[in-house]
N, C-alpha and C positions, 0 to 999 in steps of 0.2 A: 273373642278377646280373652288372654289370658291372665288380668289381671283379679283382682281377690271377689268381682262378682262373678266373672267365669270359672275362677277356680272351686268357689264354694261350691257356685251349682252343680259343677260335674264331682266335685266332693260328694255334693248330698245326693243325686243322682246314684253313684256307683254304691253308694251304703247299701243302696236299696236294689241292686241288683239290677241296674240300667244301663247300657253301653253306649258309652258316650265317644266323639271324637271333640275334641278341645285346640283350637288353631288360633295363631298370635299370628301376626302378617308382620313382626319386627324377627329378623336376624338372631337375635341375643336376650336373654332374660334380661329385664331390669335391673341396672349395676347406675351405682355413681360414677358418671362418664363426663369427657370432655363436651363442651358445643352447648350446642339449644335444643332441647329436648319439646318435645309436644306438649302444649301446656294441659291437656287433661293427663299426663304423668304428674303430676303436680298434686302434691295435699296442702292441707294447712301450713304452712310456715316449714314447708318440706319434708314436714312429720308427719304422722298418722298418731289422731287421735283415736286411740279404738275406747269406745265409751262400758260401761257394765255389761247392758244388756247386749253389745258384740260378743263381748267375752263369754258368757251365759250360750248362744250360738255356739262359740268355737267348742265349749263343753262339750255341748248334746254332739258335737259331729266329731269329739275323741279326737281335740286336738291343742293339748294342754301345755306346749310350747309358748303359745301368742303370748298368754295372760302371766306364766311365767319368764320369760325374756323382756318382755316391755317394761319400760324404766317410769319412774312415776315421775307427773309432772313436776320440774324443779319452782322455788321461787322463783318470782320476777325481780330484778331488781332495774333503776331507771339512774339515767347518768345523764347529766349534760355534752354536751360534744363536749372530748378534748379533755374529760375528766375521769379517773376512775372510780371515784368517791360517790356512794349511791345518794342519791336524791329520795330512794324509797324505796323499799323491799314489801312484795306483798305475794300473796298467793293467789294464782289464778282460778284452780279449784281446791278449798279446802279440805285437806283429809278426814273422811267417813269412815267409822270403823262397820268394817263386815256384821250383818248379824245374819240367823239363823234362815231367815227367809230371800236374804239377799248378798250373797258371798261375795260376790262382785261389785265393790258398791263406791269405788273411783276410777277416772279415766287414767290411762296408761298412754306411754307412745311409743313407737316402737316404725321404724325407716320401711313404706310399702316393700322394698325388695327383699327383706328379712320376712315380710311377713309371706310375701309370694312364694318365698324359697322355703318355709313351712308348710306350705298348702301344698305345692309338687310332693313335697318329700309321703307328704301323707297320702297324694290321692298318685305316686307310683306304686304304693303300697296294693294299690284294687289293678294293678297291670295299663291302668294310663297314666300318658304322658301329653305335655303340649308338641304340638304340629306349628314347632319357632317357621318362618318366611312362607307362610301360606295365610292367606290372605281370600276375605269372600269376597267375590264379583258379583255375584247376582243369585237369585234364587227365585224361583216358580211356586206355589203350591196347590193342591184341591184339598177334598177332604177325605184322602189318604194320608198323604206323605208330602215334605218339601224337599223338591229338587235343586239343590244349589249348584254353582258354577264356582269352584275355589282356584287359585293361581298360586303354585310350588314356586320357590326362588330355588333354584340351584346353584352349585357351588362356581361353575362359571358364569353369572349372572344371567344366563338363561333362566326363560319360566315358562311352565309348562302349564294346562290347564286339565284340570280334571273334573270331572260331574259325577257326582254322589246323591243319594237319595236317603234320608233321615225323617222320622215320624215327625218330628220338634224341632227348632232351628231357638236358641237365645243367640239374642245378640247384644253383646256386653263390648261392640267396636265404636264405641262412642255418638257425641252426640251430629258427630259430623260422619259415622259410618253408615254403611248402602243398609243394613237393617232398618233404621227408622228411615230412611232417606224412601225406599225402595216400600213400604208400607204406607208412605205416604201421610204420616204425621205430622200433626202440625204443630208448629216450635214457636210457642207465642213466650214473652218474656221482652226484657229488654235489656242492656249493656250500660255499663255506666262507663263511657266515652270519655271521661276527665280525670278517671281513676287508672293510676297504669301502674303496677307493681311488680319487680324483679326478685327473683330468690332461689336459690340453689345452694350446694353443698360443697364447701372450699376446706381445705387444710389452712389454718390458720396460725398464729403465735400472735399474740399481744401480751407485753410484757405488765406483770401485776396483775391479771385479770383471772379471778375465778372460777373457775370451770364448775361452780357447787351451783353456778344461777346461770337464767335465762336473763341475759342483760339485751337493755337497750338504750341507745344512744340518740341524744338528737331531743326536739318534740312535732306531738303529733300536726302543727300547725305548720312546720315547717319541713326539714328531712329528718327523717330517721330510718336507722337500722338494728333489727333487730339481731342477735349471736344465740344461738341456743347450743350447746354444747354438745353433741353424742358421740359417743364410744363405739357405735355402729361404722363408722368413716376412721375410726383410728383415736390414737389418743389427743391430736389436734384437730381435732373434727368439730366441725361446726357447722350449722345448717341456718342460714341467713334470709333475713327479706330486707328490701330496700322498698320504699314507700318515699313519695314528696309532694307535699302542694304547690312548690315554688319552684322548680326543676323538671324539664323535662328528659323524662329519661327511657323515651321510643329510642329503638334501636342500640341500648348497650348491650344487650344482650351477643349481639354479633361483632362487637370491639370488645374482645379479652384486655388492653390495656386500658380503655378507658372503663370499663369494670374495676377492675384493681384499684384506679385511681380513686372513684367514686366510692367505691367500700373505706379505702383506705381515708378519706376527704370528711364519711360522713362519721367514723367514728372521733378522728380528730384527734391520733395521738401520733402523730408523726412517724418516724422511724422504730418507733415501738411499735410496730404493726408492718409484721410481716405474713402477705398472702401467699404459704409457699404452692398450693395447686387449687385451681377452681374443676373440680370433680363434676359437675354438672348447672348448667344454668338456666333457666325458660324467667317467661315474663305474662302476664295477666291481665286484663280486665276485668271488673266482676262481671257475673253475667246471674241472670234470674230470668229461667225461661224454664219451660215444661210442656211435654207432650199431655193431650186431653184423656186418652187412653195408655194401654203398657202392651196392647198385644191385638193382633188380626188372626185369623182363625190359627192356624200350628204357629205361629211366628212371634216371639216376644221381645221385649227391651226391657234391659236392667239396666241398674247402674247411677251411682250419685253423680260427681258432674262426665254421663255418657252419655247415653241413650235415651232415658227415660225424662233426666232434668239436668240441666246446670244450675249453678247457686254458688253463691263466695263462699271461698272454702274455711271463713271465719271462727263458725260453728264447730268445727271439726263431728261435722255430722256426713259426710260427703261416701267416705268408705265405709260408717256403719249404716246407712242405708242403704247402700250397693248391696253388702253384704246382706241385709235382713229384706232386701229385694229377690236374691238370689235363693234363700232359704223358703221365703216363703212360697216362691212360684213352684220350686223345685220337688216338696215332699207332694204338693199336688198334681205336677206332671208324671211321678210315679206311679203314683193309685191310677190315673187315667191311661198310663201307657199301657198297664199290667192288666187294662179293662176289670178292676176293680171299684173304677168312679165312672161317671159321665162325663165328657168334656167338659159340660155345663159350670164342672166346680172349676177351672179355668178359665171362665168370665171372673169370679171373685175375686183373682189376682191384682186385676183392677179395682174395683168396687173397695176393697180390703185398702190398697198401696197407695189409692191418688188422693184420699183426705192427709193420709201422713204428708206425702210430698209434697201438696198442697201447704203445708199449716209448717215443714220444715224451712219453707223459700221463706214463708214471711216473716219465720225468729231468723235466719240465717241474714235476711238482708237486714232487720232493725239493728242486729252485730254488726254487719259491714259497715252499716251509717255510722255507730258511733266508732268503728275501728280505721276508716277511712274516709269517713266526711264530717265528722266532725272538728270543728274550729276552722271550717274549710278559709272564712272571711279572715282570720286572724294571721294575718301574715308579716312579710317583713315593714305594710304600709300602715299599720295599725296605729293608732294614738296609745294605746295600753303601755302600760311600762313593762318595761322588760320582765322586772322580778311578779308583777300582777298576771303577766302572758303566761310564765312560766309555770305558776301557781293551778291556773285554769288548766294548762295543758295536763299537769301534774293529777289534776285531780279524773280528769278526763279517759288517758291513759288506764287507771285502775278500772274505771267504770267501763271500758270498753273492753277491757282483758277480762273483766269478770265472767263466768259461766255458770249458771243456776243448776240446778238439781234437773230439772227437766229436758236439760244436754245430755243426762245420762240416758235416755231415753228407754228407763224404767217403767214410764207411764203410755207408752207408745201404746194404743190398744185399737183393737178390730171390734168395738161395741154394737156399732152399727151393719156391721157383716150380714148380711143376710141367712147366713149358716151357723151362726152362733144361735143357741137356747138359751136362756135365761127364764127360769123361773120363782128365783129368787128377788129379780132385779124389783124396786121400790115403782109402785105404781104409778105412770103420770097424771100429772092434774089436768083436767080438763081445761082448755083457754089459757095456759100458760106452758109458755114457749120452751121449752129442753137447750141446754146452751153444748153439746157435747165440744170437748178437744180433743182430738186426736196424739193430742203430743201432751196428754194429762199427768196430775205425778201422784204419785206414789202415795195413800193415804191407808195410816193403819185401822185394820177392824172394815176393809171395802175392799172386797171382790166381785167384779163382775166377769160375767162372760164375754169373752174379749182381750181380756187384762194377761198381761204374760204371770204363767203359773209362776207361783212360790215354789221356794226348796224348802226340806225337810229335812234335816240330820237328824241321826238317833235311832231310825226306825228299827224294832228288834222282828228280823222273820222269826216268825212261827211253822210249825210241821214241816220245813226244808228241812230236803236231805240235802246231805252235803254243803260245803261254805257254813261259815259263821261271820258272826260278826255284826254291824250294827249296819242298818243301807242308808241312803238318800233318795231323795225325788231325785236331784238334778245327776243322778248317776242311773236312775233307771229310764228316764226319758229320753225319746231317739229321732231321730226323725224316719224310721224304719218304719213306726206303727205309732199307734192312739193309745195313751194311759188311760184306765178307767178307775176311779178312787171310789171304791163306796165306803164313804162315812157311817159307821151304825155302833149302836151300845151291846148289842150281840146279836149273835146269830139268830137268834131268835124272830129277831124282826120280820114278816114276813117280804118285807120292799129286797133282802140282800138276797132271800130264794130267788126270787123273782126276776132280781137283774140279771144274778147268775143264770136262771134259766136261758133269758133273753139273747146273753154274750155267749153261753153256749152254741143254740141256734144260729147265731149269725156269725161268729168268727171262728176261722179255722184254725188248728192248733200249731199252724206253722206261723203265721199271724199276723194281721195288722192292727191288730187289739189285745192290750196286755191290762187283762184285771188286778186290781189290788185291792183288797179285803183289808181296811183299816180301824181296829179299832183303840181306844183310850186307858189310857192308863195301865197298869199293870193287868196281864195277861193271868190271873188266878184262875180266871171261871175256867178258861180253858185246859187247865190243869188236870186231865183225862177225865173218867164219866161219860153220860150220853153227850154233854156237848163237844166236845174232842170227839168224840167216834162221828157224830152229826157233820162236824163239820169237816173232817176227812171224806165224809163222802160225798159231799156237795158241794166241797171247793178245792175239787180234784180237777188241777192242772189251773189254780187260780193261788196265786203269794198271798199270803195272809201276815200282817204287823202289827207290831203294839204299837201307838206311837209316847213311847214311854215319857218324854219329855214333853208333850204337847205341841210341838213347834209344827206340825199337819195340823192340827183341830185350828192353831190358832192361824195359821199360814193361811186356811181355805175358810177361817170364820165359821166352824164345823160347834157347836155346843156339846159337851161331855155325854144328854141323854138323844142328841139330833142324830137324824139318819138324812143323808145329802148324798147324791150322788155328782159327782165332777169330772168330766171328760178334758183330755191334755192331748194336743191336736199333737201331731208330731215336728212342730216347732217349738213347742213350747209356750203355747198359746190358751189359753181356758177356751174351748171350743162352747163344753155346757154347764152348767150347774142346774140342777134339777132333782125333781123330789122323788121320782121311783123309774121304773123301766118304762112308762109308757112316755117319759120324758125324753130319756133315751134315747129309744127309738125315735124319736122326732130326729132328735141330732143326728144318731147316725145315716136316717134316710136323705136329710139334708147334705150329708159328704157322701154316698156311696149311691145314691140311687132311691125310691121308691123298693125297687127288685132288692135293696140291701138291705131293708128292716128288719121288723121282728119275724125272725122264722126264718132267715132269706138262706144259710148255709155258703156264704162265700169262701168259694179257692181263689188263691193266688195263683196267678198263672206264670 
């Protein structure tokens, strides 16, 4: 599948020097089109919310379009049918100003096919491309290779069949495609049968109405429709959902006029409302369902509502999960292709993804309840007064649209990973329970191993040749290789020989391990003498930084005379925080093998 979890993957795949083939079984890239589209093409209110930490991903894989092109969420404002006069303006997510440790720090939205036509541009850049009308049939595997069976559409609607053999098979073809089908996962969840929701992408004109807000019309007790305006579709572009508790509205999707009629009916302004093209339509149920595992031995599933799970697309957590699915499986399918890891670390894919997926159904569906069950009893049979109904709906609405801080999914963390070190972490008490979440937030002065790493602006290299300038964490982290950050007051320390020896010994200089030698405050000591010549020769082909401003010390909770070392997986993940090399090397035998410890001498192959 070629949509933004297969694109990523074979994004992060080819960084790393891995030959990927990438096949859509659809004709045509994703475009706003006429008809009824499949409804896992479908996002949130036919948008894509991409949340911080998406954006923070799109960074590490050098691809600074997304975060730049996406438009920030507009007000809301709420209208009675048939009026243009707001009834209430409010903001769904409040604007966050950026700081130092978190650049990305509100969600954006921006139409999936903009984003997909980003991810090609980038990953024809590594010489692939998508395989548009080929489509997977089936596939075999042992514990070599998986043999699949793919089906070419030709230009005269002829199809051909071909058989290929690939180390790795992802399958990003949804939650109805032959990968999970053909693996034999089991699809527990359930559907909510009463809930039926339309929405797609029309050129619009309604006369008086402000293109500055996400209007909506109607309440939630009875019909409404939502208009949200994008620039993406034109400059009458607008991307719609229709929602009703009292209405049934199975099968408009296949009547273009009684569409029209119904958009036109639920805003309620007569002839000032002209639908001059409906560009694409599909319709929905919720659904909350998820497979137990993500993967059988070479064979995996990703994907928000695909493969992996379905879930209301309320949350607008749907594509940055796909995405932070495809990331994560991805930089560890490298190391293991390269025989650099053990397959082993490919069990973790699971272990690491199905508490998130888990804990994201349950915020996703308590959204849905209050965005499409709530007041479900309040309808046109009610004893309420109309202006008391309206009030309730009124206040409802907000509460339903509202999005906490933990949407951003800043706090997403692998704590419980079994590959993570932690020797920092606060000791548990004996006879009393540990509550962890998966989907935890953002707390200043706590980092754990697990937690996605902080950035760092300011950093001043030292003894580089060539370039100046000042660097960042989130510019030096890749999904290529593993950062290693040693926190120390100087060289002197005998912990910063020692790791250097360690990461000498095991990483080779082509590399999946990039040291950085960090220390505090103004660079004086090093200002030549024995420690400048000391440290040229023992932290040769290792970057060395001041972090002049502190925004490192204080990002990784590092003390001005503390020596900490912190490993940065190649998602951008706190993989260890630990106090010298033999902590280390725990970590790293933990990703690379026993055989990749201290002393091991790994090539990349």
């Amino acid at each position: 599948g070629a949509g933004p979890t297969g694109l990523t993957a074979a994004l992060t795949l080819v960084q790393n020097n891995v030959p990927v083939r990438i096949i859509e079984k659809e004709l045509h890239h994703r475009r706003g089109q006429r008809g009824k589209l499949p409804r896992l093409a479908c996002s949130y209110y036919g948008a894509n919310f991409t949340q911080p930490r998406t954006f923070e991903v799109f960074h590490f894989l050098h691809v600074p379009e997304i975060h730049e092109r996406a438009t920030f969420l507009p007000l809301l404002q709420e209208h009675n049918r048939g009026s243009l006069e707001a009834r209430k303006t409010f903001a769904m997510s409040p604007y966050t100003e950026p700081t130092p440790a978190i650049p990305y720090y509100n969600p954006k939205l921006m139409g999936q096919h903009t984003l997909e036509e980003i991810l090609r541009e980038h990953l024809a850049k590594f010489g692939c491309t998508v395989e548009l009308g080929t489509r997977l049939a089936s596939f075999t595997q042992d514990d070599k290779s998986v043999k699949a069976k793919i089906v070419k559409h030709r230009a005269n609607d002829d199809e051909i069949e071909e058989e290929m053999e690939a180390a790795y098979l992802i399958g990003a073809d949804g939650a109805r495609g032959v990968t999970r089908k053909q693996l034999e996962l089991a699809f527990v969840g359930s559907t909510w049968e009463d809930t039926y929701i339309v929405l797609g992408d029309i050129r619009l004109e309604v006369k008086g109405l402000d293109r500055e807000y996400w209007h909506h019309f109607g309440t939630m007790s009875q019909d409404m429709i939502s208009l949200r305006p994008t620039d993406e579709l034109g400059k009458d572009g607008y991307q719609f959902l229709i929602t009703s508790r009292v209405r049934d509205l199975k099968g408009i999707v296949q009547d273009e006029e009684a569409l029209l009629n119904c958009i036109k009916d639920f805003i309620g302004l007569g002839d000032d409302v002209n639908v001059k093209e409906v560009m694409w339509v599909s319709d929905f149920r919720p659904n909350m369902r998820m497979v137990n595992r993500f993967g059988v031995g070479r064979a995996f599933v990703a994907g928000g509502k695909s493969s992996r799970a379905v879930h209301s697309p309320t949350g607008g957590q749907g594509l940055n999960t796909s995405v932070q699915d495809a990331f994560g499986l991805a930089w560890k399918l490298a190391l293991v292709y390269k025989g650099l890891s053990p397959a082993s670390l490919l069990d973790t894919y699971t272990t690491e993804r199905l508490p998130i997926i888990t804990e994201m159904l349950g915020l996703t569906t308590e959204i849905a309840k209050r965005t499409f069950g709530e007041s479900k009893d309040a309808n046109a049979h009610t004893s309420t007064s109309d202006r008391d109904n309206t009030k309730k709906v009124e206040l409802n609405l907000e509460r339903a649209k509202h999005r906490g801080k933990n949407m951003y999914m800043l706090g997403v963390n692998y704590r419980t990973s079994p590959i993570v070190v932690d020797e920092f972490a606060p000791a548990s008490t004996p006879g009393v329970a540990v509550v962890h979440s998966a989907y935890g937030s953002i707390q200043e002065g706590v980092l754990r191993a697990g937690d996605r790493a902080p950035d760092a602006p300011g950093l001043l290299p030292v003894l580089q040749t060539g370039g100046s300038g000042n660097a960042r964490l989130f510019d030096i982290f890749t999904p290529m290789y593993h950062t290693v950050l040693i926190f120390a007051p100087s060289l002197a320390v005998p912990i910063v020989s020692s790791v250097l020896a360690t990461l000498t010994q095991c990483v080779p200089r082509n590399g999946i391990v990039r040291p950085l030698l960090v220390f505090s405050g103004h660079p004086s000591v090093l200002d030549g003498g024995a420690e400048t010549s000391s440290l040229q020769d023992q932290a040769s082909g290792v970057e060395v930084f001041v972090d002049q401003a502190g925004h490192a010390y204080r990002g990784y909770v590092v003390e001005k005379d503390e020596t900490k070392v912190v490993a940065v997986r190649p998602d951008g993940v706190v993989g260890a925080i630990v106090h010298d090399a033999e902590g280390l090397g725990r970590y790293l035998e933990g990703v690379f093998g026993e055989k990749r410890g201290v002393g091991c001498g790994v090539e990349v192959m």
